[in-house]
C-alpha positions in Angstrom: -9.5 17.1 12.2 -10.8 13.8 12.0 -14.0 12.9 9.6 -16.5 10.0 9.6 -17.8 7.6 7.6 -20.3 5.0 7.4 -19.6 2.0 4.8 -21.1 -1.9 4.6 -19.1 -4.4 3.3 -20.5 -7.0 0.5 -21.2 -9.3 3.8 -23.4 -7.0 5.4 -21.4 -5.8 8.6 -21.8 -2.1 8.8 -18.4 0.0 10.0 -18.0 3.7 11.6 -14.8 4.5 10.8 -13.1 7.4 12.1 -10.0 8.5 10.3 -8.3 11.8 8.5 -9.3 10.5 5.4 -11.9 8.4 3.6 -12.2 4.4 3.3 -11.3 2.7 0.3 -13.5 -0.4 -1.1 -11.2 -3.3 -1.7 -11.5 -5.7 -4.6 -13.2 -8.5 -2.8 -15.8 -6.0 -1.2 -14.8 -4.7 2.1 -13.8 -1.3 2.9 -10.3 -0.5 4.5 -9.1 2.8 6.3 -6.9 4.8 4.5 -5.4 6.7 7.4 -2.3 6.5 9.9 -4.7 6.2 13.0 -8.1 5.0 12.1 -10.4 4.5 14.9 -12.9 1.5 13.0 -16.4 0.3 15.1 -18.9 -2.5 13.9 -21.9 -1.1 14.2 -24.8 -4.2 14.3 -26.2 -4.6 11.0 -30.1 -3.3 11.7 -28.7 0.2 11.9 -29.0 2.4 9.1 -30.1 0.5 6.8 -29.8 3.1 3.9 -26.3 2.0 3.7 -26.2 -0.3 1.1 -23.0 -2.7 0.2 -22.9 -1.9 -3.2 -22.1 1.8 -2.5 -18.9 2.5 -4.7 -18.0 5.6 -2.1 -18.5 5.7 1.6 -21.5 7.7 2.7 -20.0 10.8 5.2 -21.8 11.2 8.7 -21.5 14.3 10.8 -21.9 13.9 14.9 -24.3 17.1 16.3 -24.9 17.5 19.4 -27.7 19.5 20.5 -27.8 22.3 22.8 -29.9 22.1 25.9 
């Protein structure tokens, strides 16, 4: 099953990536999938704001989806 994770890169752009394993941070700062098959999404930079860049591990994110 896949996981996700949320990680900004020393820039500032925010990524969703959606992948079997985790992101790596690269040496100049940006995070690259890890995976076979990684689905990866910008998400605009105002969201989540908790994320920071210097971050040395991706923060994990769970989807829920409430029941009406």
């Amino acid at each position: 099953m896949e996981e996700m994770w949320l990680a900004r890169d020393r820039d500032g752009k925010l990524h969703l990536f959606i992948d079997n394993a985790a992101p790596k941070k690269t040496i100049d700062g940006t995070w690259a999938a890890s995976g076979y098959f990684p689905t990866i999404i910008e998400i605009p930079r105002v969201y989540f704001p908790q994320i920071r860049e210097y971050y040395e591990k991706p923060t994990k994110v769970e989807l829920i989806i409430p029941h009406e």
